[in-house]
N, C-alpha and C positions, 0 to 999 in steps of 0.2 A: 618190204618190211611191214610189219603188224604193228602196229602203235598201239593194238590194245586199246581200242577209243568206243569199239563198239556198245552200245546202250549207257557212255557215261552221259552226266551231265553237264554241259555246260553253260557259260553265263557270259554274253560276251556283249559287252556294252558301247554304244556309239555303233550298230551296225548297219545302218540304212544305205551305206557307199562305203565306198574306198577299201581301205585296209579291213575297215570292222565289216563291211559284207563278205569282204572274199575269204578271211578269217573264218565267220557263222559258216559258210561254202564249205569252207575245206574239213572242218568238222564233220559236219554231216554226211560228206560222201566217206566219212571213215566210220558212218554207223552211230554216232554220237549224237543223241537228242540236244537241240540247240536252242535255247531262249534269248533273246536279243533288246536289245532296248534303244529306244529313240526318245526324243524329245519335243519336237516339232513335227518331225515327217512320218506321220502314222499311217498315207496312205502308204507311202514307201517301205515303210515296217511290213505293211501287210502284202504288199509284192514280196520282200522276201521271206515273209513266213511260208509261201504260198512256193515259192523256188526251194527254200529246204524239205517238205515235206508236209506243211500242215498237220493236221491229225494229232499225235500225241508224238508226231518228233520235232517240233517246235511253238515256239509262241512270241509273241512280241507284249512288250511291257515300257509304259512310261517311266520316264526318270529323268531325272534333273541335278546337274553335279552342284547345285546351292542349295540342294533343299535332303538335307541328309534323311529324311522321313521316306524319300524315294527309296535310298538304299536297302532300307530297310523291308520297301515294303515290296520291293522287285524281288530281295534273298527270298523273304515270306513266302511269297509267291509259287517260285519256283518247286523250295522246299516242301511246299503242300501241296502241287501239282505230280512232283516228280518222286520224293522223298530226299530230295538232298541235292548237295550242289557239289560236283567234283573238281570242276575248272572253270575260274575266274578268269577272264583278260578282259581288261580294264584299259578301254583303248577310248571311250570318251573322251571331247575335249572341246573346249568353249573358246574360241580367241577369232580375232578379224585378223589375216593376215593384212599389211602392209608392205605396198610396193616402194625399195630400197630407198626410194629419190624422194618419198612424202615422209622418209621418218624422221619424227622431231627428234629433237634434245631429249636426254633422259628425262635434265633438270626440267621441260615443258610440259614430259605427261601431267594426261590429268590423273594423277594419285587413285583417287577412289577407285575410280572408272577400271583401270590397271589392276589393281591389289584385291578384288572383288573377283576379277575374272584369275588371276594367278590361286589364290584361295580356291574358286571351286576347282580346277585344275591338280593341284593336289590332296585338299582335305576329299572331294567328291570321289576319290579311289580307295584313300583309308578307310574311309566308311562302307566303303561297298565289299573289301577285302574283311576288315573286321566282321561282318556282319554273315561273312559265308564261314569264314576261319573255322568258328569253333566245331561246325558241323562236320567236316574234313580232319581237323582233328581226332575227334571222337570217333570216325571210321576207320583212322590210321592210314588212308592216304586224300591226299589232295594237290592239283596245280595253282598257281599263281602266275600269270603273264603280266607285266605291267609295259603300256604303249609308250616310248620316249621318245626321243629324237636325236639325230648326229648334232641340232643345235645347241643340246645340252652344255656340250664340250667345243663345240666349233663356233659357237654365236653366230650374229649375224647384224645387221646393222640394225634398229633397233625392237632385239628379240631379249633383252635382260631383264622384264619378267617372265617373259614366255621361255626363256633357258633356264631361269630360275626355279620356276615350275616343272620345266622335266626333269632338271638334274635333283631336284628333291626325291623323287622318285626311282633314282639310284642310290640315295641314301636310306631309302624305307628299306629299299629290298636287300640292304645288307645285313638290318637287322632283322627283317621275314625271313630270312636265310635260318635263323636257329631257331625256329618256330617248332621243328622236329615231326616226331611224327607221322611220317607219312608223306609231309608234306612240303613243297618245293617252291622255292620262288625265282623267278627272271625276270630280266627288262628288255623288251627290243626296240633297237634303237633305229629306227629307217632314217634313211635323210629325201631329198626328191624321189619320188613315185609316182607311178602314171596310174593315174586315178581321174574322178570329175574334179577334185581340188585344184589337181595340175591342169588342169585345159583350162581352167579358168584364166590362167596368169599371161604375164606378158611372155609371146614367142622369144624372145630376146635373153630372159631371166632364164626360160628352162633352156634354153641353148648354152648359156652361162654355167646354168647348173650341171648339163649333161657333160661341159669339158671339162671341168675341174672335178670328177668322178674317177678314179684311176681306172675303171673297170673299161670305160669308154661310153658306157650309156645309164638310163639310173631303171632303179629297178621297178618291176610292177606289183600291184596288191598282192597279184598273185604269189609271187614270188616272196615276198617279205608275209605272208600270211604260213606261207610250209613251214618258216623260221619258225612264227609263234606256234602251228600245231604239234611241230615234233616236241617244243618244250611245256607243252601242256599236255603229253600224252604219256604213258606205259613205256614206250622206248626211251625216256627221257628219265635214264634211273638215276642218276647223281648229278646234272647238272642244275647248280645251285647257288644264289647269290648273283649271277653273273650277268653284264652290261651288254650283250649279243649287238652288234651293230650290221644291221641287214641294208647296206647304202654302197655295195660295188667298190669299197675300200676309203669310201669318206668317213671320218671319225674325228 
C-alpha cells in the first residue's frame, strides 16, 4: 500500500526511544522528511537524526512541554527549513512512572509537583498542534496524531493525574475533529510496549502486564508506531476524531 508519505513533513515530538523513535523510523522509510525533538538527550537526538537520513531529510530540535515558546519555535523551525509542516504526532511526555506498591494516597500527593507535570502533559500538545494547525490549513490538508494511553480509560493504581492528562487528549481531539480542511485528527492509545521504558520495570509487573493482554503478549514500538503512521499518512482518508487503541485488546 502507498501511504503517500513521500517528501511530506513531518514533526514528531518526544523521539529519542521508544514509540517516538520507531514512529521518526517508520516515516522515513516511507520517504517522509522527519524533524524530531528532544529535551535532554541531544546526543541521542543526533543518533537518530543520523539513522533517519541526516541531510535535508531530517533534524532534531529542542523542546520542552512547559515552556510553550519551544513550541513555537520548533513549528518555526521546521516551517523555514522545510516550507511547512504536514504531520504532527505529539507523543511527548513528562511523568516518573511509579512502582504499584510505593503509590501513595491521592489525598498525599504533593499537588504542585503533580499538577505542573499533568499541565505540561496536555497544554505542551495544544500548543504544539495549534502552532502547525494553521499552516495545514491553509494547504487544505494536514495529520494530527496525538500519543495516549490504555490508562486513560483503564487507570491504574496511582496514575489519576497521569489518566487525567491522557484522557484530556481524547477530549481535544474530538473537537480537532471539525477543524476541516484537509485536515485530520486521531489519538493512539498503546498500553505496555517493549521499548527501554519497559526493561526498566519490574520482571514481575511486565509478566503481570503481558497476562492480562487478551492478545497474549504486549505490543512493540514497532508495532504501535505502523498504527500512528497509517493515520498520519494519504491512506488514511476519513479516519477522524477516533481513540485507536494499539494494546493487543487492552482498553
Amino acid at each position: 500500500m502507498d501511504l503517500g508519505l513521500a517528501g511530506k513533513r513531518v514533526l514528531v515530538t518526544g523521539a529519542t526511544r521508544g514509540i517516538g523513535r520507531a514512529t521518526a523510523g517508520a516515516f522515513a522509510a516511507e520517504g517522509a522528511r522527519v524533524a524530531i525533538t528532544y529535551h535532554s538527550a541531544e546526543d541521542a537526538a543526533k543518533d537518530v537524526v543520523q539513522a533517519l537520513g541526516a541531510g535535508d531529510r531530517a533534524m532534531a530540535l529542542p523542546f520542552d512541554l512547559a515552556a510553550p515558546a519551544t513550541a513555537r519555535a520548533v513549528t518555526a523551525a521546521v516551517e523555514e527549513r522545510w516550507g511547512g509542516i504536514d504531520v504532527v504526532v505529539a507523543n511527548a511526555q513528562t511523568w516518573e512512572w511509579i512502582n504499584p506498591e510505593d503509590v501513595p494516597r491521592f489525598e498525599d500527593f504533593p499537588m504542585d509537583y503533580w499538577l505542573s507535570r499533568y499541565r505540561e502533559n496536555v497544554e505542551g500538545h495544544l500548543w504544539t498542534v495549534k502552532y502547525a494547525l494553521r499552516g495545514m490549513r491553509e494547504r487544505g490538508w494536514g495529520r494530527v496524531v496525538l500519543l495516549s494511553s490504555v490508562t486513560s480509560t483503564r487507570g491504574n493504581p496511582g496514575s489519576e493525574l497521569y489518566s487525567a492528562s491522557k484522557a484530556a487528549l481524547h477530549g481535544f481531539v474530538r473537537g480537532l475533529m471539525w477543524t476541516g480542511g484537509g485536515v485530520l485528527a486521531n489519538v493512539v492509545a498503546p498500553g505496555g510496549t517493549v521499548s527501554e521504558n519497559l526493561d526498566a520495570q519490574d520482571p514481575a509487573i511486565v509478566e503481570k502486564a503481558t497476562g492480562d493482554t487478551p492478545s497474549g503478549r504486549l505490543s512493540t514500538a514497532e508495532e504501535v508506531a505502523r498504527v500512528v503512521v497509517f493515520l498520519g499518512s494519504a491512506a488514511n482518508g476519513n479516519v477522524n476524531g477516533e481513540i485507536v487503541y494499539a494494546a493487543g485488546g487492552v482498553r
